[in-house]
C-alpha positions as CSV (number, residue, x, y, z in Angstrom):
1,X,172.0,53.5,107.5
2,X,172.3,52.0,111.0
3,X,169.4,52.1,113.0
4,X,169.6,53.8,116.3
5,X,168.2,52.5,119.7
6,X,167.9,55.3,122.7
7,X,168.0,54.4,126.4
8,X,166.3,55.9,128.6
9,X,168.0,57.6,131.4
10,X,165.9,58.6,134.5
11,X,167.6,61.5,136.4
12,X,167.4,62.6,139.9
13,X,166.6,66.0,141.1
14,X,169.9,67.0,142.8
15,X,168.5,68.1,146.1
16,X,170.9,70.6,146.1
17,X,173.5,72.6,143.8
18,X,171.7,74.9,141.8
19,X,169.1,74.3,143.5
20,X,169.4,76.4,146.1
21,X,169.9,79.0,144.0
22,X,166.6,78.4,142.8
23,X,165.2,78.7,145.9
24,X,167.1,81.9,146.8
25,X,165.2,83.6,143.4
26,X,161.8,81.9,144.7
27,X,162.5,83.4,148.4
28,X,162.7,86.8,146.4
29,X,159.9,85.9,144.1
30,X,157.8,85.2,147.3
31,X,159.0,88.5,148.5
32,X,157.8,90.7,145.6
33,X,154.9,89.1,145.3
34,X,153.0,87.8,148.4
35,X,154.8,90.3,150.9
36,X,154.0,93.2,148.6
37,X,150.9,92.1,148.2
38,X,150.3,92.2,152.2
39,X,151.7,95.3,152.5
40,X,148.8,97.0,150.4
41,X,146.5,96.9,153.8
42,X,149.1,99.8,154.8
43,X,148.1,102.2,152.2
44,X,144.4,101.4,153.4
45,X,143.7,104.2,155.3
46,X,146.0,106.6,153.0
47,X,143.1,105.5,150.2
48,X,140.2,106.1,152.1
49,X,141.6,109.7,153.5
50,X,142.8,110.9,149.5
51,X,139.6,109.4,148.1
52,X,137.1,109.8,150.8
53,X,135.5,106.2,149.9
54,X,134.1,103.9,152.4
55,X,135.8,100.4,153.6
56,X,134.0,97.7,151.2
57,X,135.0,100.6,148.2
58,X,138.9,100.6,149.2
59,X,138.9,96.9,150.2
60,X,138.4,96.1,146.6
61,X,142.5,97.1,145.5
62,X,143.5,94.8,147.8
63,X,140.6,91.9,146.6
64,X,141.3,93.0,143.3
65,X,145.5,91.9,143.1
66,X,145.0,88.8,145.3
67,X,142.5,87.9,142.9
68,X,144.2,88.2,139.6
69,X,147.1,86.5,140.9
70,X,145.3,83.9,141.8
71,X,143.0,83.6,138.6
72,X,145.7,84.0,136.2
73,X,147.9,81.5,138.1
74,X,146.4,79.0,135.3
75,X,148.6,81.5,132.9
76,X,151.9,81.6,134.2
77,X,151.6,77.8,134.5
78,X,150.6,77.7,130.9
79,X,153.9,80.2,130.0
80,X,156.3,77.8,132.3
81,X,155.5,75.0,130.8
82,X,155.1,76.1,126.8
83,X,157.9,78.4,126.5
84,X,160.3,78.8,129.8
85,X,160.3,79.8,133.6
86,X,162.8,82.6,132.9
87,X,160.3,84.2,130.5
88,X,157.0,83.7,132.6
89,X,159.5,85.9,135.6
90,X,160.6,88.1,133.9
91,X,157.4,89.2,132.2
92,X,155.6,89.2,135.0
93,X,158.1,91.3,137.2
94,X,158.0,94.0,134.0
95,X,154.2,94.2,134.5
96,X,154.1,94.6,137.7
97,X,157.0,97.0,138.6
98,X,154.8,99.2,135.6
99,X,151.5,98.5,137.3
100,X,152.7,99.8,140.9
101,X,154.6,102.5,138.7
102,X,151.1,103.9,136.8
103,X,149.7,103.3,140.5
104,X,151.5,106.3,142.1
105,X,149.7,108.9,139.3
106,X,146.3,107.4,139.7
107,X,143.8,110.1,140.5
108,X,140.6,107.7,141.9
109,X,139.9,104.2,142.8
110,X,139.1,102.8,139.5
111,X,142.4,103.8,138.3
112,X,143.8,101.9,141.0
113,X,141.4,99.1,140.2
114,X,143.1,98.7,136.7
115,X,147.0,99.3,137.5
116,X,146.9,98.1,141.1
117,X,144.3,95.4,140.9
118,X,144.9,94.6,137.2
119,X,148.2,94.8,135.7
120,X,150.3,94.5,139.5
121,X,148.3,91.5,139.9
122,X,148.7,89.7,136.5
123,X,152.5,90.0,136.9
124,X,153.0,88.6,140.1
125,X,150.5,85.9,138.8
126,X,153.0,85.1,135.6
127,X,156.0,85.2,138.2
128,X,154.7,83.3,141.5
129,X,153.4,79.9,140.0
130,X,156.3,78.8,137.7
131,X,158.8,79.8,140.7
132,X,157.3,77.4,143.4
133,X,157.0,74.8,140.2
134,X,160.9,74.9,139.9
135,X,161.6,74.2,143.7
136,X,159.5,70.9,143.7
137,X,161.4,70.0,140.0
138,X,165.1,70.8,142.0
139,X,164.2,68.7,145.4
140,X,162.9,65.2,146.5
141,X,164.1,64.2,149.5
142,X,164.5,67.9,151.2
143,X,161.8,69.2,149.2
144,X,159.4,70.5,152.5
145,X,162.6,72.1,153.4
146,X,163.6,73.5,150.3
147,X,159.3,74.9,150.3
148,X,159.8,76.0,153.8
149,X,163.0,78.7,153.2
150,X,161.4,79.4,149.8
151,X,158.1,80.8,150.9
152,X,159.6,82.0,153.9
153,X,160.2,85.3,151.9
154,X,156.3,85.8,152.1
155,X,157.0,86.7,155.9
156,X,160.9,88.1,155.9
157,X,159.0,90.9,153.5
158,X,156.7,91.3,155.3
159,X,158.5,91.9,158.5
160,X,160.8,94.4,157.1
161,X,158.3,96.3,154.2
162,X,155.7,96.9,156.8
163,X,157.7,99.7,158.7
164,X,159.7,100.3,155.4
165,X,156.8,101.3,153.6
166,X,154.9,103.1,156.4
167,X,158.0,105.4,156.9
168,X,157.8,105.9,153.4
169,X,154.4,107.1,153.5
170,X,155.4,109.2,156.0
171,X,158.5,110.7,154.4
172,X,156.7,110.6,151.1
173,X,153.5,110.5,150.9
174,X,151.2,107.0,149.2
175,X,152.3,108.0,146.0
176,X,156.4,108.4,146.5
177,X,156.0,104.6,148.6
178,X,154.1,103.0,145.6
179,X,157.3,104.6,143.3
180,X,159.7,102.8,145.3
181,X,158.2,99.8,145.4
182,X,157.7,99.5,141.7
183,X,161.3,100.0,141.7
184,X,161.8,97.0,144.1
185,X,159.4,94.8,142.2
186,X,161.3,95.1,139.3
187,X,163.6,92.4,141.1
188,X,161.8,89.9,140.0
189,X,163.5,90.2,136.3
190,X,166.7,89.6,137.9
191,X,165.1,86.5,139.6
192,X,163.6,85.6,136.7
193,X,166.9,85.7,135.1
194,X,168.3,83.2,137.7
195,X,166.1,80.2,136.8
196,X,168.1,77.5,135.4
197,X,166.6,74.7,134.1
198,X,168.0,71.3,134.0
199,X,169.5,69.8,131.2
200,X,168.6,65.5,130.7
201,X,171.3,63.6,128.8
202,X,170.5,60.3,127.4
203,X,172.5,57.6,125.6
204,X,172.2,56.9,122.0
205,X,173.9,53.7,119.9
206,X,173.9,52.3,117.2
207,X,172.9,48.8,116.2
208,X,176.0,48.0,113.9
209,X,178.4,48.2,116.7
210,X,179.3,51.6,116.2
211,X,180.9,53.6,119.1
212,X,178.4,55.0,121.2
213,X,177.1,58.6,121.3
214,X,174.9,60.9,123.7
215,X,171.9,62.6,122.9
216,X,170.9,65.8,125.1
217,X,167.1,66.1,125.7
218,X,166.4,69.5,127.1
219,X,163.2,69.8,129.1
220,X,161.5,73.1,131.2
221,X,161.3,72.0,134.6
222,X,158.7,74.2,136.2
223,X,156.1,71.8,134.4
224,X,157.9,68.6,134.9
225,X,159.6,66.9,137.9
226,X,163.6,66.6,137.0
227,X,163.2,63.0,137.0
228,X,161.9,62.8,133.1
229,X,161.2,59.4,131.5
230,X,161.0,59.5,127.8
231,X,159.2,56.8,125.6
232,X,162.0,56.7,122.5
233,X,161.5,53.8,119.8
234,X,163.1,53.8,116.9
235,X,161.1,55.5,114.6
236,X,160.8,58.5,117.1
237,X,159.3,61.1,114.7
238,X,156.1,61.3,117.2
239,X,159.0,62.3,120.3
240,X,157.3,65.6,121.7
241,X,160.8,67.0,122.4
242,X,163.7,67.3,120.0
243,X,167.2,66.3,120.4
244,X,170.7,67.3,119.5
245,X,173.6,64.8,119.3
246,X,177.0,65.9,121.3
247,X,180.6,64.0,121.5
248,X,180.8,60.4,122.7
249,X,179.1,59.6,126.6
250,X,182.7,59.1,127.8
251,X,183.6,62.8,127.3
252,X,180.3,64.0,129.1
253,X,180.1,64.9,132.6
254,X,178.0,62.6,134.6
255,X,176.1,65.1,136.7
256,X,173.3,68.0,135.3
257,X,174.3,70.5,133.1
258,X,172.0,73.8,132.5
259,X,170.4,74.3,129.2
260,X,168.1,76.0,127.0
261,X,164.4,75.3,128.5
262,X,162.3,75.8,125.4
263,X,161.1,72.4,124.2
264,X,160.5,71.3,120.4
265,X,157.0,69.9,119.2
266,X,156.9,67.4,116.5
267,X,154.8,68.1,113.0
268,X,151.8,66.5,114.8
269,X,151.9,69.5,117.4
270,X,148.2,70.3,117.8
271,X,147.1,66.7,118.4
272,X,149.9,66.0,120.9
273,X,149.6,68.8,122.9
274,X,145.8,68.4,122.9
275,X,146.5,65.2,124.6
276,X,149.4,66.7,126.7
277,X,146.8,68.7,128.0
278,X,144.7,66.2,129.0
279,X,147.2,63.9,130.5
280,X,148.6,67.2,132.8
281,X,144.9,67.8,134.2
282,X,143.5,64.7,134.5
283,X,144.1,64.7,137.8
284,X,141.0,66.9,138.2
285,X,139.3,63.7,138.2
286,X,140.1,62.6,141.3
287,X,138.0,62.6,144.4
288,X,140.9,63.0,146.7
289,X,141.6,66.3,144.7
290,X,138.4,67.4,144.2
291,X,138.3,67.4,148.1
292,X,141.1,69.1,148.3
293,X,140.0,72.1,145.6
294,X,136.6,72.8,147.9
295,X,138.8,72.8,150.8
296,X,141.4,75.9,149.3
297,X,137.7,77.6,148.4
298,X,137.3,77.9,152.4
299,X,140.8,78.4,152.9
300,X,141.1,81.5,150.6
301,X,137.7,82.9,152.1
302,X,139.2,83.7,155.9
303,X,142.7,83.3,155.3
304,X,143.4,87.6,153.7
305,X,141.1,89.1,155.8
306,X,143.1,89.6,158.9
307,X,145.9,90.8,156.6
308,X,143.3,93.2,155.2
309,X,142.0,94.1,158.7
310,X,144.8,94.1,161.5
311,X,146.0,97.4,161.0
312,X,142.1,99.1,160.2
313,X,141.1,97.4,163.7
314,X,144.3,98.1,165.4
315,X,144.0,101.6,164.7
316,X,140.1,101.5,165.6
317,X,140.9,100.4,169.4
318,X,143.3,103.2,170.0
319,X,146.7,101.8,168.5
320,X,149.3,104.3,167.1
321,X,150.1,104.3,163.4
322,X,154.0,102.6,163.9
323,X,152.5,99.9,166.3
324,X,149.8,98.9,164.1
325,X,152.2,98.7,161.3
326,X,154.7,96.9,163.5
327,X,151.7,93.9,164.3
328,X,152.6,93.3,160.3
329,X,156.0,93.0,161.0
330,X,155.8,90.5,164.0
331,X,153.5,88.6,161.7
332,X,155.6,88.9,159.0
333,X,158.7,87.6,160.8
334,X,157.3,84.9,162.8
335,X,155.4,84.0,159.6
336,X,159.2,82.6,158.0
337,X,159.5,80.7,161.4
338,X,156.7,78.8,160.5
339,X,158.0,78.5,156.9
340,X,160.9,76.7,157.8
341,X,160.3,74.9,161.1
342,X,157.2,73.2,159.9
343,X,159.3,72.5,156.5
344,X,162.0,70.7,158.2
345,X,159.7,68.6,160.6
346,X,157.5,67.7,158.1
347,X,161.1,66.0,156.4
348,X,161.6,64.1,159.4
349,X,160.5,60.7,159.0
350,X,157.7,60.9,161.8
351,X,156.2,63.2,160.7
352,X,156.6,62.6,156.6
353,X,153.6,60.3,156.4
354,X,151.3,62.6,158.4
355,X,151.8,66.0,156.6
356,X,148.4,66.5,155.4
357,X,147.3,66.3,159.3
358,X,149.7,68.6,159.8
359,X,148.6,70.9,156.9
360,X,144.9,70.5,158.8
361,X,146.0,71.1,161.8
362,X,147.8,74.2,161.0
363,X,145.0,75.4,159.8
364,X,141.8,74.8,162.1
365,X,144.4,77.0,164.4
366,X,144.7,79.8,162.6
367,X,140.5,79.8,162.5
368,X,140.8,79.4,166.6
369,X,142.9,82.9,166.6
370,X,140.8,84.9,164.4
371,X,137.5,83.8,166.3
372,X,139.5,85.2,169.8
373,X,140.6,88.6,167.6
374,X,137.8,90.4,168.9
375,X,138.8,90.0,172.4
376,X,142.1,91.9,171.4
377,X,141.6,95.5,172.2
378,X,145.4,96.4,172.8
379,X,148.6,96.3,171.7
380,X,150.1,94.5,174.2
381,X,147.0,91.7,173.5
382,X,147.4,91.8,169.9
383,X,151.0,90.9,169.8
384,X,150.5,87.0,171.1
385,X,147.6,87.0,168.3
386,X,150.5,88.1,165.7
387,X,152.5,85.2,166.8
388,X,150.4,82.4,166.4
389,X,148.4,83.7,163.1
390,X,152.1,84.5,161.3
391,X,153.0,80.9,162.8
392,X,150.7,78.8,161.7
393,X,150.3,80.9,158.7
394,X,153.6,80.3,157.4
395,X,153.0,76.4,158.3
396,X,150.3,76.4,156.0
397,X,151.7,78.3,152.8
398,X,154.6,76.0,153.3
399,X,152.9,73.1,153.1
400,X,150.7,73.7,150.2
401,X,152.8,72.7,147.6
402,X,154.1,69.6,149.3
403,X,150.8,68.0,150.1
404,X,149.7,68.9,146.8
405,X,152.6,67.3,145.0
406,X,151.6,64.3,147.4
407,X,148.7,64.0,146.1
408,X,148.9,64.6,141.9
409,X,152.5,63.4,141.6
410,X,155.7,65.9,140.9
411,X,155.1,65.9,137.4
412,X,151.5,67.2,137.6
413,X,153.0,69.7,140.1
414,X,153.0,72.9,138.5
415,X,149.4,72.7,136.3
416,X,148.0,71.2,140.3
417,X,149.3,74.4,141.8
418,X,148.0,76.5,138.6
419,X,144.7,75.0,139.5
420,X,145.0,75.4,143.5
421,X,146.1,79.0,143.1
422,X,143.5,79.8,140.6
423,X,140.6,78.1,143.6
424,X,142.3,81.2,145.2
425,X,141.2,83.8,143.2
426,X,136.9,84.5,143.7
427,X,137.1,84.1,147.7
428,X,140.2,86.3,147.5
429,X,138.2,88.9,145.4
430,X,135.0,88.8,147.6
431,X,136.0,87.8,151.0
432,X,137.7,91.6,151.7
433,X,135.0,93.3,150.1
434,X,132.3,91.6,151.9
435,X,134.3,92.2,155.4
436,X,134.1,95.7,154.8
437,X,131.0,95.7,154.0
438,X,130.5,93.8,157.3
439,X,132.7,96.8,159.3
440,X,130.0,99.4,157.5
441,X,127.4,97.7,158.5
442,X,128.0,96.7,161.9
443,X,130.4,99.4,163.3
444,X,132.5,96.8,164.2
445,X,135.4,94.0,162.8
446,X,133.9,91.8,165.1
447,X,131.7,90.0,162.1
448,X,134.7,89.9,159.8
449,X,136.8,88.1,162.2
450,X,134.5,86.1,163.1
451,X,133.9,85.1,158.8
452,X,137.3,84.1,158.6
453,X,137.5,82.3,161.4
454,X,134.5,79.9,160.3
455,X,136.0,79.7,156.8
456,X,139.2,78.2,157.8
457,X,137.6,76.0,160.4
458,X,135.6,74.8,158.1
459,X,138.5,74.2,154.8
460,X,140.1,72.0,157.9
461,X,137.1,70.2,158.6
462,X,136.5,69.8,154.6
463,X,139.8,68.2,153.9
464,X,139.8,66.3,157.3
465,X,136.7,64.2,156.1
466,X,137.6,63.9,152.7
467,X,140.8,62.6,154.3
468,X,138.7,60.2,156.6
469,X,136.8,59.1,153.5
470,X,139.3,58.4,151.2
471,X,141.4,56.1,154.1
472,X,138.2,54.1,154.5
473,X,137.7,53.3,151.3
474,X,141.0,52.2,150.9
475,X,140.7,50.0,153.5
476,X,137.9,48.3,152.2
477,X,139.1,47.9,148.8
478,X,142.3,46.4,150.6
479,X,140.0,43.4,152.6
480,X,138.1,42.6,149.1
């Protein structure tokens, strides 16, 4: 029998096609998730009136989903990347739309803990990471751009929910709004349904001069960039995916095809994906990374609480129900502005080897505005303060996943942003609490505006020296 030799075939993302499919279904994942998520602060007051608890008590359901989203991001990066995208979506959109759902019926604030907190939050955890993953796996060369209209959904939702679901409350009480959007959340199935991944082709022939065949390697892409380099020899029973031989090359279509995403493990499973494992998070290591992790801790402390807290402390200085709730809009919709204007500078080739700066700068801003919130007491004050927060926030979110892939590589990508995400999760479970507990104490947001404030300064002055560091060194490596 002739022995086979395999080439390996290194395939470009498309930057395009498909692909902007896939970022439609993340702009929609974004919306069901993050802009849901933000839209919580609206039923804040609802809580505290039906349940008569106190603002560090109610903060908590809000602390509670950003939290498990965040902590079980390690999951859904773990689902992508063992068994498929589509699956991780579409499992997570079912446990959410049925969290919100068992939501409406609760009766007190531990019930809302668990299906709210809980169960919401674990699905949009299993939906949000594997999404992003799939952008970065589609996208090289446009890839800030492609990040930029994807997470730009985090701010169209929230410009149109905010009055959606306050008119809701309004028409239908807390409970009716949470129905509805459990019925909107269920999207994300659909989405899920959407996600494509990319099928490799690679050549196969024979060493006695036989006419040459193709072999079709099938991949998952939300773990791995779509530019996949395989190690092949010729005894190739240690291969970690499986393969399946098709007609000749000449009767194949050059460009990507779409395929099953589910890949095959060898008999020596456990040991190789042991050390799978270990070669996907290795990157841990590094001290440019671990820079960056303390830096998100910061980040995640000041960056929810004025979505927590705009509406509470617009309505505490005299501001009308519909305005307060329109401040979420404004945010919301200059939020996407940010998204994808910073995306598409970021591209350009000026401003391509400075994005981390950017990323810092972006920022140590949005700490200036909350320090100044304080000074805000009308609506007509609080509007420019809506601008530039939902500005430079979407410059921010945007940019996350791009300076992240910088730094790890695309095919650490999606167990990086599993990691960065879950860094997310104990500042986003404490911060809101501990504002509120601030606004009990005090009488006042003026303390909680001021936390958030420091706490993003100071994640922009983290990552800046780290930043500093790190180019030192490698200038004095460079002159020994």
């Amino acid at each position: 029998m002739a022995a086979v030799r395999r080439q390996r075939v290194v395939v470009p993302p498309p930057d395009g096609g498909w692909g902007w499919v896939i970022v439609g279904c993340c702009f929609m994942v974004t919306v069901c998730t993050r802009a849901v998520t933000r839209c919580i602060s609206i039923f804040f007051v609802e809580f505290q009136a039906d349940f008569g608890a106190d603002y560090s008590a109610t903060a908590w359901i809000h602390s509670l989903v950003d939290c498990t989203t965040m902590l079980c991001a390690p999951v859904g990066s773990l689902v992508g990347n063992r068994w498929s995208c589509r699956l991780a979506v579409m499992l997570g959109g079912l446990l959410s739309s049925c969290g919100l759902l068992l939501s409406s019926f609760s009766t007190s604030l531990v019930q809302l803990y668990v299906s709210m907190g809980v169960l919401t939050g674990l699905g949009f955890a299993l939906s949000y990471t594997p999404a992003i993953a799939m952008v970065g796996c589609y996208f090289r060369q446009r890839r800030a751009l492609a990040y930029g209209i994807a997470m730009s959904g985090s701010g169209i939702g929230t410009f149109v929910l905010a009055p959606a679901v306050q008119l809701l409350i309004e028409l239908y009480s807390w409970r009716g709004a949470l129905l509805v959007l459990s019925a909107f959340v269920a999207n994300l199935c659909v989405c899920g349904a959407l996600l494509q991944p990319i099928t490799v082709q690679q050549e196969e022939t024979e060493d006695m001069g036989e006419e040459s065949c193709a072999e079709k390697q099938r991949c998952d892409i939300s773990s791995r960039d779509a530019e996949v380099t395989m190690k092949l020899s010729k005894d190739s029973k240690d291969s970690l995916l499986s393969s399946a031989k098709l007609p000749p090359a000449s009767s194949l279509p050059l460009p990507l095809s779409l395929g099953n995403p589910t890949p095959r493990l060898n008999r020596r499973r456990g040991l190789s994906s042991c050390f799978l494992s270990y070669k996907e998070y290795r990157f841990l290591l590094r001290s440019d990374f671990l820079g960056l992790a303390i830096s998100f801790l910061f980040l995640a402390s000041g960056c929810s609480l004025p979505f927590v807290y705009l509406v509470p402390y617009a309505l505490s200085v005299g501001i009308r129900h519909q305005h307060a709730a329109f401040l979420m809009s404004i945010l919301g919709v200059i939020d996407i502005v940010g998204n994808i204007t910073f995306g598409w500078l970021t591209d350009r080739k000026c401003l391509k080897p400075h994005r981390l700066a950017c990323y810092v700068f972006s920022v140590a801003m949005e700490g200036l505005c909350c320090l100044f919130t304080p000074l805000l007491r009308s609506f007509m004050l609080l509007v420019p303060f809506a601008f530039l927060y939902g500005y430079f926030d979407g410059a921010y979110v945007a940019l996350i996943p791009v300076v992240t892939s910088d730094m790890v590589g695309s095919p650490n990508l999606s167990s990086a942003l599993g990691v960065v995400y879950f860094l997310h999760a104990i500042p986003y479970l404490v911060s809101p609490p501990i504002g509120g507990w601030l606004v009990d104490v005090t009488g006042s947001y003026t303390a909680t505006f001021f936390l958030s404030g420091a706490a993003l300064l100071a994640s922009a002055l983290v990552l800046t020296t780290v930043a500093v560091i790190c180019r030192c060194r490698r200038k004095l490596s460079g002159e020994h």
